[in-house]
N, C-alpha and C positions, 0 to 999 in steps of 0.2 A: 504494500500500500504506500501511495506519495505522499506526503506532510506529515508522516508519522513524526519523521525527526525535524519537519518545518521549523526556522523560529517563528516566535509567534507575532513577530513583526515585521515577518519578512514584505509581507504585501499590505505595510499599512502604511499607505499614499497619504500624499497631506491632501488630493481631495477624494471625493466620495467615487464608486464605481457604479454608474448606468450602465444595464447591460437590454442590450437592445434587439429583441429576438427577432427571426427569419419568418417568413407566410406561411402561412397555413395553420397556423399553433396559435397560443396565447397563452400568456404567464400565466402559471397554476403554481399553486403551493404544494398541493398532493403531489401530482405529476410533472413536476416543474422540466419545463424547455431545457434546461441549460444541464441536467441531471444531476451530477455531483461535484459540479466546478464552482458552485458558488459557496458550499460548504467549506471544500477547500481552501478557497480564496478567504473566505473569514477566519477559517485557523490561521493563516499566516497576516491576520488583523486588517486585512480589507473590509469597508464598511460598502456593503452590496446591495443594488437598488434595481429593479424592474421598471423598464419604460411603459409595459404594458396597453401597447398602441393596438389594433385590429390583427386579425388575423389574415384579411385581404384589402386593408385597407389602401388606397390608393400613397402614394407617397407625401401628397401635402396635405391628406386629412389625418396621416398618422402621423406626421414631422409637428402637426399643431397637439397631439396628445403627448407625446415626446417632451416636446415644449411644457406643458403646464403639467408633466410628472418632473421636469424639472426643474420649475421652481418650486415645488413641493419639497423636493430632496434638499434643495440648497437653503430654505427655508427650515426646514428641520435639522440640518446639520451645522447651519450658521457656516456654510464654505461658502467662497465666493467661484468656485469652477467646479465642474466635474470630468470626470474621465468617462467616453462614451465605447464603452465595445460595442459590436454589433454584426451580427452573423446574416450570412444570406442578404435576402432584399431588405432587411432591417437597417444596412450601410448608406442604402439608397434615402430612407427614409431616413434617417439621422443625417447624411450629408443635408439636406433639402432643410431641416432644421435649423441645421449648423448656418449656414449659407443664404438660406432665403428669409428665415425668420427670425432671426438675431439670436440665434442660442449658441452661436459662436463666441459673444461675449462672454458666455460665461462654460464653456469647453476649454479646458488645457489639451486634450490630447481624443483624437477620435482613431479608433483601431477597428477596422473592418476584416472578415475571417469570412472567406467563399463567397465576396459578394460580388452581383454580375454589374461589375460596375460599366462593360463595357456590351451589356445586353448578352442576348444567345440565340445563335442562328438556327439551334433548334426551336425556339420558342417563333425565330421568322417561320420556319417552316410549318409550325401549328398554325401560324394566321394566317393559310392561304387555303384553311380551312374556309367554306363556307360563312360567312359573319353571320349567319341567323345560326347557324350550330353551337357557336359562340355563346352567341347570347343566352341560346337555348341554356347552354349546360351553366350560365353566371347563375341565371335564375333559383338553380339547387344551390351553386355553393352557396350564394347568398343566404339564403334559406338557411341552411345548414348554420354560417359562422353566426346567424343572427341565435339561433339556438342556443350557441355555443358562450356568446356573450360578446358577438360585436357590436357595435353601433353604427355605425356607417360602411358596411361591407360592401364591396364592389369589383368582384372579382374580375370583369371583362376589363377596365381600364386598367387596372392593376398587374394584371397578367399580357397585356397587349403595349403596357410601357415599359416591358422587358426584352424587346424585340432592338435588335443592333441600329436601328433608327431612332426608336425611342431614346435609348441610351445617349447616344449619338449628341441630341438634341439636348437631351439633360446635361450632359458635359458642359456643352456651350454657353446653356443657360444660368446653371447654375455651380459657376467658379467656387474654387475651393477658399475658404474663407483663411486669410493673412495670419492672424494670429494664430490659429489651431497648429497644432502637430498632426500632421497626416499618417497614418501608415496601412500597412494591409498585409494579409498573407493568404494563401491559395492552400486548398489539401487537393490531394490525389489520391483516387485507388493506382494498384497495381495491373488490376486486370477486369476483368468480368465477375469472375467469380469472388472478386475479395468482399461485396457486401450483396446478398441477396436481395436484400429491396433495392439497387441500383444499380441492376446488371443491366438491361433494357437500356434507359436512358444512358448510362454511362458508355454505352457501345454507339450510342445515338452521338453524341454527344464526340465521342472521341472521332467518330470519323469526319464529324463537319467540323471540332475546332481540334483536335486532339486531347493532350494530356488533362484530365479533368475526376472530379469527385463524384461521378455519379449524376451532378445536374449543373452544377458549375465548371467551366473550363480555369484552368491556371490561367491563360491568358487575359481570360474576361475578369478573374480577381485583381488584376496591379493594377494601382494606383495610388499614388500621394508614394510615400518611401515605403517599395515593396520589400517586407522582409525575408521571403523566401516560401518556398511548398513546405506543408507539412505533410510528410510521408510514411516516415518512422524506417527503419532499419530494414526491418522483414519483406514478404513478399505480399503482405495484404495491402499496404495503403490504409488513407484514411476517408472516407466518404464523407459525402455532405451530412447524414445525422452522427457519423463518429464523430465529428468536429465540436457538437453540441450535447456528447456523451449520449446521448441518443438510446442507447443499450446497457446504459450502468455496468460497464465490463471495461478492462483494460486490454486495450490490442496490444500482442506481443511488443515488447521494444518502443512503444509509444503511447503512455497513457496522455491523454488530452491534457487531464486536471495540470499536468506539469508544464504543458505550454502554456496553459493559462497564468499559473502562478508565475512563469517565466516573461511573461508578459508584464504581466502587473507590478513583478520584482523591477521590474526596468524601467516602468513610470517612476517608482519609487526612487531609484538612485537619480536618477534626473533630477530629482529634489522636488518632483512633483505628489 
């Protein structure tokens, strides 16, 4: 097990940690998104906070809940910054915060892990699907994340502004914000068979951009100061829900909790 021998101050940041989860989920306390990385992250004195934005929401209706979960946090902690992680399309959604609605004043550092910052030409390929099929199938999810406990779910725009145009245009529009620390990192499986729920798409996925996690390509992860793929030593790789411990299990040679805490240890020596 990791942080066994943790200090217990190893990831305690001078500001608070937002963690800004990926589509299709929503922060649960039971079943929590993130698994057992935020446990971690608090043995070694990280103070860990849920953005707790829609499960499809669009990127500027969940970049304004984003926003007023953090001035809640920063209010409650008496910090004047936070630190934003952010997995999957959650990057997208916290950049759009950061950038468009001033939550960049009060961000020290934003860290993105498997997000398609540069769209996904599988997801072009989905929308030359029929548009009423489209819409057809928004109608359930919608349905569904409203059950679930969204507020404003909208899966067609949400899913159709992940297209390499989309993306494209979001670049352009919305500049990465002066002050912040940018960074990001990209995971990869191995192969097909290293995660059974991401064999399909990750074979999809590798032949139209290559190396990727199952639903994210490495390439569509860089941006701002890319720090590298996480892979791990072995032959499985890391998939897009290993990234977010997804399976409460440690992959040979690479348990997650430890990038994360590696992560957070490095805000910290920054004197942040």
């Amino acid at each position: 097990m990791p942080n066994d021998t943790l200090p217990s101050d190893r990831c305690a940041t001078k500001y608070p940690i937002l963690l800004v989860h990926g589509a299709g989920f929503r922060d649960r306390t039971r079943l929590n998104y993130w698994g057992r990385i935020p446990k971690a992250l608090a043995r070694g004195g990280a103070r860990v906070y849920y953005a707790g934005q829609d499960a499809w929401g669009t990127a500027e209706r969940n970049a304004e809940v984003i926003c007023r979960r953090a001035r809640e946090v920063l209010a409650e902690t008496g910090a004047e910054k936070l630190h934003l992680i952010a997995h999957s399309k959650g990057g997208l959604d916290a950049r759009y915060a950061v950038s468009a609605l001033g939550l960049g004043e009060h961000t020290a550092t934003l860290t993105t892990i498997s997000t398609p910052h540069h769209g996904s030409r599988a997801m072009d390929l989905l929308c030359r699907l029929p548009n009423v099929l489209l819409r057809f199938a928004a109608v359930f999810v919608n349905l569904a994340c409203r059950l679930l406990g969204d507020k404003q779910p909208d899966f067609y725009h949400a899913a159709t502004h992940l297209t390499t145009a989309a993306c494209r245009r979001f670049q352009e529009t919305v500049p990465d914000h002066p002050g912040v620390i940018c960074q990001s990192y990209a995971c990869a499986m191995k192969g097909p068979l290293s995660d059974i729920f991401f064999w399909f798409p990750y074979l999809a996925v590798k032949l139209l951009e290559g190396d990727n996690d199952g639903l994210v390509s490495v390439r569509s992860s860089q941006w701002g100061n890319f720090r590298g793929t996480i892979a791990g030593p072995g032959r499985r790789g890391i998939s897009h829900g290993d990234a977010v411990d997804l399976r409460r299990i440690s992959v040979r040679g690479a348990d997650i909790r430890d990038v994360y805490v590696r992560i957070v240890a490095e805000l910290k020596d920054l004197g942040m």
